[in-house]
Residue frames as a rotation matrix with the C-alpha (Angstrom) as fourth column:
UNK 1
0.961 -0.106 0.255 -32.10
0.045 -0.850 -0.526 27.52
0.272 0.517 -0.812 -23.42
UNK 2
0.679 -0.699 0.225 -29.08
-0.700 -0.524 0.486 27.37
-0.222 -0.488 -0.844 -21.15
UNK 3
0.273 -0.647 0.712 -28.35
0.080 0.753 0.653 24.38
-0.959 -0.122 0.257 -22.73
UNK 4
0.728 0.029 0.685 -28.47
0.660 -0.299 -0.689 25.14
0.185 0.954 -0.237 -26.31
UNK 5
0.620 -0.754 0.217 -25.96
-0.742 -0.654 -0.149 28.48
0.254 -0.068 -0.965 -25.22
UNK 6
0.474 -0.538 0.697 -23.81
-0.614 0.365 0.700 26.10
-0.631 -0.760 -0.158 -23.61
UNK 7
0.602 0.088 0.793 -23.70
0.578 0.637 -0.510 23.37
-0.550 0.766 0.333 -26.65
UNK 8
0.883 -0.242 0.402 -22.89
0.291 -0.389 -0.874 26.21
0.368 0.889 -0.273 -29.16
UNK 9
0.691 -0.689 0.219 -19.84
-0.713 -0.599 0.365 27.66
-0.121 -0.408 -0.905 -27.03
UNK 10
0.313 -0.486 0.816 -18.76
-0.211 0.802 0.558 24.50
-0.926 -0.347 0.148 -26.91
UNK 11
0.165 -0.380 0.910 -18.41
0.507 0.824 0.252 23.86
-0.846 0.420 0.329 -30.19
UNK 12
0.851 -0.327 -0.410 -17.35
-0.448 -0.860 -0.244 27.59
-0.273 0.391 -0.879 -31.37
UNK 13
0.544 -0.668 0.508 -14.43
0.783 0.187 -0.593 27.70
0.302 0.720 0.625 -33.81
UNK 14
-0.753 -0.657 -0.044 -12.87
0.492 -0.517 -0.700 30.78
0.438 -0.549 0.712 -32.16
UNK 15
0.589 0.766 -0.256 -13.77
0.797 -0.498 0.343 33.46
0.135 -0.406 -0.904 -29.89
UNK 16
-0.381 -0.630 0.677 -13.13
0.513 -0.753 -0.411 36.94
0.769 0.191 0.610 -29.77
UNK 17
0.230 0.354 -0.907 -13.05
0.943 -0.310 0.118 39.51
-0.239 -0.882 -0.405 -27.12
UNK 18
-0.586 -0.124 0.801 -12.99
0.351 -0.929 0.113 43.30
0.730 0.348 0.588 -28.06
UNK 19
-0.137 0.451 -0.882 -13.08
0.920 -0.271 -0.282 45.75
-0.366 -0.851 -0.378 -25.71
UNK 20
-0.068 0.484 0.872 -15.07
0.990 -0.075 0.119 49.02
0.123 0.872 -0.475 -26.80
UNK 21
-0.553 -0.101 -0.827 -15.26
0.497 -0.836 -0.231 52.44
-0.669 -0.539 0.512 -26.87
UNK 22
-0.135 0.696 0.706 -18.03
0.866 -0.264 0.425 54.56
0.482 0.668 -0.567 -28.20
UNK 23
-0.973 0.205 0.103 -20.22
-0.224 -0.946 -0.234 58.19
0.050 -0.251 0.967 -28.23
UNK 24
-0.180 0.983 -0.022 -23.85
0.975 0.181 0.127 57.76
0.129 0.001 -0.992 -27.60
UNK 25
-0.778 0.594 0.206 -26.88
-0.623 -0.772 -0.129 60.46
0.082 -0.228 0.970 -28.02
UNK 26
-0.836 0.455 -0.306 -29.05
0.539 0.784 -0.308 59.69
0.099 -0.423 -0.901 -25.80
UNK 27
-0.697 0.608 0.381 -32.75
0.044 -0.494 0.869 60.65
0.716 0.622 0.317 -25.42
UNK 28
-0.771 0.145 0.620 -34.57
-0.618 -0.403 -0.675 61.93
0.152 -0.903 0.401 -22.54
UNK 29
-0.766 0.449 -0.460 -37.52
0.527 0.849 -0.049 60.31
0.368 -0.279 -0.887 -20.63
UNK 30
-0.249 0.834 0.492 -41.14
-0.336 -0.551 0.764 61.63
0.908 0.025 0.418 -20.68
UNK 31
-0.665 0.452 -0.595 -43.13
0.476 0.870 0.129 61.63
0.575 -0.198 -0.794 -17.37
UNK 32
0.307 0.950 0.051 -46.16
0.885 -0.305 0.353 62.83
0.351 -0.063 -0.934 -15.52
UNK 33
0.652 0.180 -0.736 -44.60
0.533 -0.800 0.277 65.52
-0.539 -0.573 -0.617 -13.90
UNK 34
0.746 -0.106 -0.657 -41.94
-0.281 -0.945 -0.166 65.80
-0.603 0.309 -0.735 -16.15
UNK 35
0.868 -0.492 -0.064 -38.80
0.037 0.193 -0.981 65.57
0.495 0.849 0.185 -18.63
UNK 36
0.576 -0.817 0.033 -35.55
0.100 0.110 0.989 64.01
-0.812 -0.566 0.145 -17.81
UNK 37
0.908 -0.377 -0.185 -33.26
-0.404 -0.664 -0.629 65.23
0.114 0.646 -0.755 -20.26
UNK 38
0.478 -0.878 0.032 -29.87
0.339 0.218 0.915 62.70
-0.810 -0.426 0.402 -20.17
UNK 39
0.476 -0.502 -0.722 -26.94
-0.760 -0.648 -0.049 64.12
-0.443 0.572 -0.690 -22.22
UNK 40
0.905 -0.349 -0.243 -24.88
0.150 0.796 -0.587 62.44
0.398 0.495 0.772 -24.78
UNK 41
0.329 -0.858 0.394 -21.46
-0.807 -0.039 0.589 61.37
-0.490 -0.512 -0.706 -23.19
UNK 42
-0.234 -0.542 -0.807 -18.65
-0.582 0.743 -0.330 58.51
0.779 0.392 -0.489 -24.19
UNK 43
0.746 0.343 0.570 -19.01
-0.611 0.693 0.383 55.22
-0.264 -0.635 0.726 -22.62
UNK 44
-0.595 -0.770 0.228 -17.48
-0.796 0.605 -0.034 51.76
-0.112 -0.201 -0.973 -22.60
UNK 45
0.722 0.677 -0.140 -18.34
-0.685 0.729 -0.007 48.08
0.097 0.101 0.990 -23.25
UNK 46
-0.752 -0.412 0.514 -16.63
-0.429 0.899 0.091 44.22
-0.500 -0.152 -0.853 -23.30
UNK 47
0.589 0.698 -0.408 -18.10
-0.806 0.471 -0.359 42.08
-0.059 0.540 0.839 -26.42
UNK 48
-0.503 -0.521 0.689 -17.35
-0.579 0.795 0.179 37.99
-0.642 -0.309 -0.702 -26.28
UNK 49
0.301 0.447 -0.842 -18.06
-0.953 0.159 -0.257 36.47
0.019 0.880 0.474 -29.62
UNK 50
-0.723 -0.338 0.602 -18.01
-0.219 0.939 0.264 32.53
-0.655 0.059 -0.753 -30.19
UNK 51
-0.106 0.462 -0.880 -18.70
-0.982 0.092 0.166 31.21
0.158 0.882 0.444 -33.59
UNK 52
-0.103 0.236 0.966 -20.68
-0.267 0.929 -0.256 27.81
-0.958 -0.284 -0.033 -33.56
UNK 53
0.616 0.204 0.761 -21.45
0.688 0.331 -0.646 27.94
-0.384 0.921 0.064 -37.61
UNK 54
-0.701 -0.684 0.202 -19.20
0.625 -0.452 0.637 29.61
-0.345 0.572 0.744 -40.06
UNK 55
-0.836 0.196 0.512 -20.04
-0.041 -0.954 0.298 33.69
0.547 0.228 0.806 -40.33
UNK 56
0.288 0.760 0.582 -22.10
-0.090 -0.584 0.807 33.60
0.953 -0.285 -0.099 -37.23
UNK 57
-0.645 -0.763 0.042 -21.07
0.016 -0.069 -0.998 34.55
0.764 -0.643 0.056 -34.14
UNK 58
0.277 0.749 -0.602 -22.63
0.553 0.388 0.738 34.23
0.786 -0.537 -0.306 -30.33
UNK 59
-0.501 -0.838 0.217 -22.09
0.352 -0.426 -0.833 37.13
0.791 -0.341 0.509 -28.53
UNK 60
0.492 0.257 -0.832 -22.26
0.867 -0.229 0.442 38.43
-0.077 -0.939 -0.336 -25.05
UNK 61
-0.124 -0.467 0.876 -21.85
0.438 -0.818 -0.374 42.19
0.891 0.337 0.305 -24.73
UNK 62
0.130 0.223 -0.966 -21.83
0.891 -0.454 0.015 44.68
-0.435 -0.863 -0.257 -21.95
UNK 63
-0.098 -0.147 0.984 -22.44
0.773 -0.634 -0.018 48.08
0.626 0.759 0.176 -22.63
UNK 64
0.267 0.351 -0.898 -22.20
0.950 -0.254 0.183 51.76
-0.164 -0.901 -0.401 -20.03
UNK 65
-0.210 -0.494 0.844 -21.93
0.646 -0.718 -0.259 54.49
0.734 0.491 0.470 -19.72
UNK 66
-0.195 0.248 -0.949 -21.68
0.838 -0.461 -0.292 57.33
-0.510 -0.852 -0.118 -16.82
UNK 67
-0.112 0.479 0.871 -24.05
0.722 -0.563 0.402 60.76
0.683 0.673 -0.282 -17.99
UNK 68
-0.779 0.443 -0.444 -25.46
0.055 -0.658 -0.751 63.66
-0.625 -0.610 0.488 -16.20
UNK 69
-0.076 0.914 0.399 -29.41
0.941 -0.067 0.332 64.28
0.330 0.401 -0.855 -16.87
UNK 70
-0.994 -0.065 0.087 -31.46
0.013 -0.867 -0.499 67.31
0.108 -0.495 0.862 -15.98
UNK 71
-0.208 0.978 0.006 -34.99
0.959 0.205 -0.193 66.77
-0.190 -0.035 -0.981 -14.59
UNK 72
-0.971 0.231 0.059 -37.27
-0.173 -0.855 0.489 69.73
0.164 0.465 0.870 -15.94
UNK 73
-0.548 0.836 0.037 -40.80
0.831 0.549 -0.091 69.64
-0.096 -0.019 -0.995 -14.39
UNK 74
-0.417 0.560 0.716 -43.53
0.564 -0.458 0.687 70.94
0.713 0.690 -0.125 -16.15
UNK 75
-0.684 -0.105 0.722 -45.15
-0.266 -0.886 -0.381 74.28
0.679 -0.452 0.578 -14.37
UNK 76
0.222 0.863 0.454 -47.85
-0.742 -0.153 0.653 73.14
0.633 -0.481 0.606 -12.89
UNK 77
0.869 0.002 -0.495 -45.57
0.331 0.740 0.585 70.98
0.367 -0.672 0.643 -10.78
UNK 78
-0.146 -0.956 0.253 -42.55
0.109 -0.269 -0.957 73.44
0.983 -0.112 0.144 -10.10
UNK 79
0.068 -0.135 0.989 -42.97
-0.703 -0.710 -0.049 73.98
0.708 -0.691 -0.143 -6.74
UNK 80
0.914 0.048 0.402 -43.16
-0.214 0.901 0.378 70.13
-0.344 -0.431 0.834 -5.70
UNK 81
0.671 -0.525 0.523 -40.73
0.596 0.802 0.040 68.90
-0.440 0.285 0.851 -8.11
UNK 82
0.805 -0.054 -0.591 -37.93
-0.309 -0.888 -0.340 71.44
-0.507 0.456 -0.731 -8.83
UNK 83
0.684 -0.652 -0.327 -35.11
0.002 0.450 -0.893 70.66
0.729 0.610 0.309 -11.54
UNK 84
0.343 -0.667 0.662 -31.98
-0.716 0.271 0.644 69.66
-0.608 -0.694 -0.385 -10.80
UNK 85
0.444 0.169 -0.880 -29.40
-0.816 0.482 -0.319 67.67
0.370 0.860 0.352 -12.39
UNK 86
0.684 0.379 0.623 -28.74
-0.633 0.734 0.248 63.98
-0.363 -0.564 0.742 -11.93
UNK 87
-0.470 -0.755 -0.457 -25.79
-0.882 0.426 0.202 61.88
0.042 0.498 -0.866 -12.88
UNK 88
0.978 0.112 0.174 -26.73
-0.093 0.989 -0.113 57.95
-0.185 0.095 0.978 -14.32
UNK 89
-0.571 -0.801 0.179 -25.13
-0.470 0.497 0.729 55.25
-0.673 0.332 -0.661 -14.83
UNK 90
0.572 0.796 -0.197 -26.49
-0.734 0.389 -0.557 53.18
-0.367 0.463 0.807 -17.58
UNK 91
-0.433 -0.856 0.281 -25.81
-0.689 0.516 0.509 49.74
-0.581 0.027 -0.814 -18.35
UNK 92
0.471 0.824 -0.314 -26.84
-0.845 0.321 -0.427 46.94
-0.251 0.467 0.848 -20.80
UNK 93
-0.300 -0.476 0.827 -26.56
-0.735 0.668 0.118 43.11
-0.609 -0.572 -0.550 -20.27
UNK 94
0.501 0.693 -0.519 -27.33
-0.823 0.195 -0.533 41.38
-0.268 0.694 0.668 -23.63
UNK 95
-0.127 -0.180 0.975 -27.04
0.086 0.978 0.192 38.03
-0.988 0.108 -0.109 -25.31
UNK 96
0.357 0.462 -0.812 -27.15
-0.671 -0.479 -0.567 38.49
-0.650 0.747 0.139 -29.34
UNK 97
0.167 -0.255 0.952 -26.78
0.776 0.630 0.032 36.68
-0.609 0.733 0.303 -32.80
UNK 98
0.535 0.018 -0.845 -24.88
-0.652 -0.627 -0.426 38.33
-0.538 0.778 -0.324 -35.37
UNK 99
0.656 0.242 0.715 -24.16
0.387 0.705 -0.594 37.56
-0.648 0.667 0.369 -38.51
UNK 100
0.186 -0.883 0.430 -21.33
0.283 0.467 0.838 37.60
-0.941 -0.034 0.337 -40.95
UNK 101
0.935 0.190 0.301 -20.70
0.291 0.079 -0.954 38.64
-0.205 0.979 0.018 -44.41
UNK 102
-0.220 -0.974 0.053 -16.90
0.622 -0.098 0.776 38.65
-0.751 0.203 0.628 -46.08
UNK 103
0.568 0.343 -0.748 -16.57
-0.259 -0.788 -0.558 41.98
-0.781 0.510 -0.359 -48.18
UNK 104
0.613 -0.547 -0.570 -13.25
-0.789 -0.451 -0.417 42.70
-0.029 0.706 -0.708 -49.91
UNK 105
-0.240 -0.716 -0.655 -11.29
-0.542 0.659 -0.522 39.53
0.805 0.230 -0.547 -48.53
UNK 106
0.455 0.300 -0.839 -10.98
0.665 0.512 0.544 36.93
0.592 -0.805 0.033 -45.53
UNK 107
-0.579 -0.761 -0.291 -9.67
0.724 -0.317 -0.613 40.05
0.375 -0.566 0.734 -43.64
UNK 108
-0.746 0.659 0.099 -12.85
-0.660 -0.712 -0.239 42.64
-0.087 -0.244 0.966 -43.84
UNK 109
-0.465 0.864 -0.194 -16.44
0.881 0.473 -0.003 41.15
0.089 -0.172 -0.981 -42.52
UNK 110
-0.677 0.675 0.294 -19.25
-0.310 -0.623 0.718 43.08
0.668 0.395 0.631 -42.79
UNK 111
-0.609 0.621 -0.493 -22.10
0.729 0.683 -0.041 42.26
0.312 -0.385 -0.869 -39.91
UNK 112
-0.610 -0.017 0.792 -24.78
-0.411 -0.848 -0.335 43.03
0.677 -0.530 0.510 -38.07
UNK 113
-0.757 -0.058 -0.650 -26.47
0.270 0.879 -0.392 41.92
0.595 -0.473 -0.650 -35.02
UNK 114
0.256 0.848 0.464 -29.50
-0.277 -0.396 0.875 41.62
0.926 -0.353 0.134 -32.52
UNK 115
-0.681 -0.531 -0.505 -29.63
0.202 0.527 -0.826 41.36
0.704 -0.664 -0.252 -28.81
UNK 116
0.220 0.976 0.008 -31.91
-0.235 0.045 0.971 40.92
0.947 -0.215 0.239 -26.39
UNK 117
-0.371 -0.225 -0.901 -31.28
0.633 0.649 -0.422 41.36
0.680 -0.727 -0.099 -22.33
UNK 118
0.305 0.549 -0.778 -31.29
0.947 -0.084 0.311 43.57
0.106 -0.832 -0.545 -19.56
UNK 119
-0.272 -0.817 0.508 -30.86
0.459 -0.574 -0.678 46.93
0.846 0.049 0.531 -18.58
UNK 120
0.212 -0.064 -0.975 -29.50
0.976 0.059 0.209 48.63
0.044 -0.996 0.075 -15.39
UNK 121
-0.093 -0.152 0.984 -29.96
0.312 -0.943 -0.116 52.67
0.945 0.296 0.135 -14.89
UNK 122
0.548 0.184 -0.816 -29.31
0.832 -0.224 0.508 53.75
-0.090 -0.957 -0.276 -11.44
UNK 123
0.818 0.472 0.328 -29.24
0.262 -0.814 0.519 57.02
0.512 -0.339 -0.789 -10.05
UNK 124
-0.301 -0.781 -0.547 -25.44
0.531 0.339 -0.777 57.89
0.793 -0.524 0.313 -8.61
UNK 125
-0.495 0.287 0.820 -27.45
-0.774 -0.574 -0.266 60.00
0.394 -0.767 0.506 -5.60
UNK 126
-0.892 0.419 -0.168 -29.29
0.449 0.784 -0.429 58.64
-0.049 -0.458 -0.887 -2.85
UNK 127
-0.127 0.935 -0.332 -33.28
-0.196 -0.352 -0.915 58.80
-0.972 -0.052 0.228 -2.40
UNK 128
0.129 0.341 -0.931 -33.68
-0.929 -0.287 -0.234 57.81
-0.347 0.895 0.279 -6.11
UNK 129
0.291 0.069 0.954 -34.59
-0.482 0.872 0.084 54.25
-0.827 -0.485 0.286 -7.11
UNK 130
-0.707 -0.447 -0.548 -32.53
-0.560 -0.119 0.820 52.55
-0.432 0.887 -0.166 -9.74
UNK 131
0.355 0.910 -0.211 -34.21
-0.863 0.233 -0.449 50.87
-0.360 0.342 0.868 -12.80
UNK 132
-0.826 -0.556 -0.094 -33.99
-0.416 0.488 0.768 47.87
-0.381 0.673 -0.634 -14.50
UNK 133
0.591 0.751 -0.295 -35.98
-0.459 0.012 -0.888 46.51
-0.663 0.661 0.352 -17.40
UNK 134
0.419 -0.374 0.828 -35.46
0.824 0.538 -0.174 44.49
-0.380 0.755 0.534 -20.84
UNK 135
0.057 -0.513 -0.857 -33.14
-0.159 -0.852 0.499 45.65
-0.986 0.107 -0.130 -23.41
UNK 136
0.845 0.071 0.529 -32.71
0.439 0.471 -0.765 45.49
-0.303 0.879 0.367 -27.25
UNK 137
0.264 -0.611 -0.747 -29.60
-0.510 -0.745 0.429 46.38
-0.819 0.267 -0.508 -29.00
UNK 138
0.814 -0.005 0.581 -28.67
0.487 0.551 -0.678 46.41
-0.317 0.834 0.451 -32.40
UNK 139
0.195 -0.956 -0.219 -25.09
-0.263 -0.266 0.927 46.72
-0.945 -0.123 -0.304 -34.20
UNK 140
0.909 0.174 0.378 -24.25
0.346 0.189 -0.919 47.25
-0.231 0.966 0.112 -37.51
UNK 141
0.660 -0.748 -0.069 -20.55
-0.537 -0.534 0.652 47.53
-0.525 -0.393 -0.755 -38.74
UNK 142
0.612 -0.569 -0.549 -17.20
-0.314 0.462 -0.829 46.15
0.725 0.681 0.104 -40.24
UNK 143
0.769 -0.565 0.300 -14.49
-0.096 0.361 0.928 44.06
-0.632 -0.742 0.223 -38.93
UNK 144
0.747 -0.623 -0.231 -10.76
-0.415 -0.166 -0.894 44.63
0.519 0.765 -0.383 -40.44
UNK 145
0.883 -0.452 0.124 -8.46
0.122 0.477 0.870 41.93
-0.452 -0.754 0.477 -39.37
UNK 146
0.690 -0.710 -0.141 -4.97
-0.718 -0.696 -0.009 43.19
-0.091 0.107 -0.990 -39.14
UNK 147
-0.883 -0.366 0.294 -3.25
-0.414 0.902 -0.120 39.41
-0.222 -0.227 -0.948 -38.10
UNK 148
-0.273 0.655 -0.704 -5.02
-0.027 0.726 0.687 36.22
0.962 0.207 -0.181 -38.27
UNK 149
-0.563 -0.292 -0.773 -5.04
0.775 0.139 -0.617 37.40
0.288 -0.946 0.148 -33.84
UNK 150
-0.671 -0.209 -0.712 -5.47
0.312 -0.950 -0.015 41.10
-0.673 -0.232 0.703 -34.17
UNK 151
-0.551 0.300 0.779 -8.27
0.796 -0.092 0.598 43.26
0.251 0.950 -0.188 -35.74
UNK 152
-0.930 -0.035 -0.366 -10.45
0.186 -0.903 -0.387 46.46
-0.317 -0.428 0.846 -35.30
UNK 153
-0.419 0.893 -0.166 -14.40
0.907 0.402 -0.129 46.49
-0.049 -0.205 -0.978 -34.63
UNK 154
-0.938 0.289 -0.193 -16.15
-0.262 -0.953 -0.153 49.66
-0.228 -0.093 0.969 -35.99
UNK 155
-0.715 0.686 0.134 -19.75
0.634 0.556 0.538 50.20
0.294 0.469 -0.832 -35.82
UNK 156
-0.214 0.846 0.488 -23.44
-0.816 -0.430 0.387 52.24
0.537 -0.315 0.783 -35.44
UNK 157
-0.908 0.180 -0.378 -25.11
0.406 0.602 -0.688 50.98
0.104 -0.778 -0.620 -32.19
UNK 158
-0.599 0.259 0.758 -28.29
-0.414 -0.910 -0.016 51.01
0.686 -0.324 0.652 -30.66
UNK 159
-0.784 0.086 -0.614 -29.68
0.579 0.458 -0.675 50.42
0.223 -0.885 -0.409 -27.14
UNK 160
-0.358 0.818 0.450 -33.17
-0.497 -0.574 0.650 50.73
0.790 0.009 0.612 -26.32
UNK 161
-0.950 0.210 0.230 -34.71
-0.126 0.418 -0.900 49.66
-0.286 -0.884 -0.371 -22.27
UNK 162
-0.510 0.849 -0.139 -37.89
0.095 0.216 0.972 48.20
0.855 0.483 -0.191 -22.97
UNK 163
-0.923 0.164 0.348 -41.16
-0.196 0.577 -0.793 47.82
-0.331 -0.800 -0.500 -20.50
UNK 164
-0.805 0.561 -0.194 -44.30
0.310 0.676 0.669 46.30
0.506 0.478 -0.718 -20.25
UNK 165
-0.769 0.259 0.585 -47.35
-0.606 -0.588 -0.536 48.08
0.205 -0.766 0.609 -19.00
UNK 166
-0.385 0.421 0.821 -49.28
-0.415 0.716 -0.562 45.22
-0.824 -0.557 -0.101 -18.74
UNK 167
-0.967 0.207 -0.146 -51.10
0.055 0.736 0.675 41.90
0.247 0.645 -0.723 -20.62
UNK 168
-0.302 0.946 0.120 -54.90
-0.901 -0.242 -0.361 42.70
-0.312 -0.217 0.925 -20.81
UNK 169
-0.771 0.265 0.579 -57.81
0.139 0.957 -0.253 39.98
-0.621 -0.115 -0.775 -21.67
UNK 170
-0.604 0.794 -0.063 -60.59
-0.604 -0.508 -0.614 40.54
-0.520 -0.332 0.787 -23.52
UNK 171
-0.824 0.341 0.453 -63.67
0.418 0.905 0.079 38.54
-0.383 0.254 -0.888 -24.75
UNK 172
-0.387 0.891 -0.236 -67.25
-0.578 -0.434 -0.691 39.23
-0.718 -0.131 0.683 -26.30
UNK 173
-0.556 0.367 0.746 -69.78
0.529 0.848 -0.023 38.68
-0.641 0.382 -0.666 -28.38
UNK 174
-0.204 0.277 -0.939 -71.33
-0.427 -0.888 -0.169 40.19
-0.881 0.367 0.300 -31.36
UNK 175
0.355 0.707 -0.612 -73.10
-0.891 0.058 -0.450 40.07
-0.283 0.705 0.651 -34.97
UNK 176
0.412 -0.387 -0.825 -70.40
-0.730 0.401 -0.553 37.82
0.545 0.830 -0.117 -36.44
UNK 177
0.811 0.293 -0.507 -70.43
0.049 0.829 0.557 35.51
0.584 -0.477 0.657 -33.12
UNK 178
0.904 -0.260 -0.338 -67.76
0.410 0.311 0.857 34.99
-0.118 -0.914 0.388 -30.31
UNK 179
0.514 -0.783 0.351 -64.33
-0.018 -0.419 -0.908 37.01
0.858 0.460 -0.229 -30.21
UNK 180
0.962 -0.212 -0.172 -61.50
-0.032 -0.713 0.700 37.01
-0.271 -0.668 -0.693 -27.96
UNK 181
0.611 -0.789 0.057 -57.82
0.349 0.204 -0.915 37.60
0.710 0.579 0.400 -27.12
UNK 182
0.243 -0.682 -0.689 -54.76
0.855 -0.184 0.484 39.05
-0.458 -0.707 0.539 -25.57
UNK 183
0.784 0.045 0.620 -53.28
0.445 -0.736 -0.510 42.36
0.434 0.675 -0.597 -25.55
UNK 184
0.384 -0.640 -0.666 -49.90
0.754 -0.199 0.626 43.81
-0.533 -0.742 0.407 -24.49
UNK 185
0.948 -0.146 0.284 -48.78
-0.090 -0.975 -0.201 47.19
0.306 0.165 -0.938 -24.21
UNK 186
0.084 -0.993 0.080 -45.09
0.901 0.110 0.420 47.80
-0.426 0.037 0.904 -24.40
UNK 187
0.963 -0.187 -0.193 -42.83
-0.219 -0.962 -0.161 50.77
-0.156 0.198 -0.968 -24.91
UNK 188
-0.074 -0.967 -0.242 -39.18
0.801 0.087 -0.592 51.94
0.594 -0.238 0.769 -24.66
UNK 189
0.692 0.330 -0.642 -38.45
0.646 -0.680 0.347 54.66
-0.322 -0.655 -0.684 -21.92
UNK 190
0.361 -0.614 -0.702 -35.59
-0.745 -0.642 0.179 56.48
-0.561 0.458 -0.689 -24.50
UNK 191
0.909 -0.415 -0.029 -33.43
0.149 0.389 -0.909 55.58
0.389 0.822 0.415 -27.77
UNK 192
0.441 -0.856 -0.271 -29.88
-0.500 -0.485 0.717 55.81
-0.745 -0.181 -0.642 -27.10
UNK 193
0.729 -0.322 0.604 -27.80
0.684 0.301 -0.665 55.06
0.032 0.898 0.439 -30.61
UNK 194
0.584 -0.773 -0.247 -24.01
-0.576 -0.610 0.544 56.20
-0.571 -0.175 -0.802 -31.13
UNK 195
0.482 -0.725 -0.492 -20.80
-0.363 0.345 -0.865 54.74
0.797 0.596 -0.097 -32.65
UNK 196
0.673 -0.461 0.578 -18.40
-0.478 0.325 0.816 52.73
-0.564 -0.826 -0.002 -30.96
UNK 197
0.155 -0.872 -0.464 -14.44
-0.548 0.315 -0.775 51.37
0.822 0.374 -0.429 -32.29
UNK 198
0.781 -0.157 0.604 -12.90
-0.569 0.219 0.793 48.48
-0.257 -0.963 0.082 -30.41
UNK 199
-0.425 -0.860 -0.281 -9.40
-0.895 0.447 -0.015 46.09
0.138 0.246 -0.959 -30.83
UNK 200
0.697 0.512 -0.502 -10.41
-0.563 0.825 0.059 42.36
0.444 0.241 0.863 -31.67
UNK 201
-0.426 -0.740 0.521 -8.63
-0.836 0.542 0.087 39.70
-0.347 -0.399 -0.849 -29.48
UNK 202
0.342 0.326 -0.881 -9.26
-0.707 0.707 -0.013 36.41
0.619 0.627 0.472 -31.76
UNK 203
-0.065 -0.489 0.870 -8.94
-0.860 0.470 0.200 32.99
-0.507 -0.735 -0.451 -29.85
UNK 204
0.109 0.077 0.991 -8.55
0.039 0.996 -0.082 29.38
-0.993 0.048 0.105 -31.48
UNK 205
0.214 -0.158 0.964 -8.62
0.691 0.722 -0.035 27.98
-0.691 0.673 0.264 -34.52
């Protein structure tokens, strides 16, 4: 795998770097005792794009943002767990393939893209353990190059932490004769989806 990423950089026709700014609404997090509520705030990011095939691009992306939550536990746990609010950080560490499409000229692209890495939510207080977990993010959007150097990166985002509650087994037997398989249970622990505008920095060819 790390070859194959390695190969295609190599043999990328340019690369771009566009740092980002965006608004996310984010979406709160269910649990037994209660509801974490995180607010929607502006954030930041750093995408690194390197095109191995003409109109597709290899990109590395960071994505963050700093929030305040509010825990809210349910009644029959207020007196253990009492609210209070909580500042994150959230972050997301993704690898992705997007894809290309010229609109109006070789100056406006049309794309949109998947990714698939990691994310990093930690707690800015002590006594609270941070998380991390997979990530998906998708990005849908235009690209208006101003120079053949210079260009501007607008788009709908979204960033979802994934986890896994576990990979069951199961087997039997019955009328219609032998049966088994696998089973895996899988979630997200919130949606967070927003806009986000950034300045294109084009390298090479």
């Amino acid at each position: 795998m790390v070859l194959t990423i390695v190969t295609l950089i190599s043999t990328a026709q340019h690369i771009e770097i566009t740092p980002m700014g965006s608004y996310s609404f984010i979406g709160g997090m269910h649990f037994y005792e209660g509801e974490l509520d995180i607010r929607d705030n502006a954030g930041y990011g750093l995408k690194i794009g390197f095109s191995p095939l003409e109109h597709s691009v290899l990109e590395f992306s960071y994505i963050g943002n700093i929030t305040t939550s509010e825990w809210e536990p349910y009644r029959s746990f207020g007196p253990n767990f009492r609210g209070k609010e909580i500042d994150l950080s959230i972050n997301y560490f993704t690898i992705g393939l997007q894809q290309e499409r010229m609109l109006t000229s070789e100056k406006v692209y049309g794309f949109g893209g998947l990714g698939l890495g990691m994310s990093y939510i930690s707690p800015l207080e002590s006594g609270i353990d941070d998380l991390y977990s997979m990530a998906v993010t998708i990005d849908l959007g235009i690209k208006v190059f101003l120079t053949d150097r210079i260009g501007i990166r607008i788009q709908a985002d979204l960033q979802t932490p994934i986890y896994f509650a576990g990979i069951g087994f199961y087997a039997g037997i019955g009328t219609g004769g032998t049966s088994s398989g696998l089973s895996l249970n899988s979630g997200s622990y919130f949606v967070q989806g927003g806009f986000s505008a950034g300045i294109i920095f084009r390298l090479g060819e």
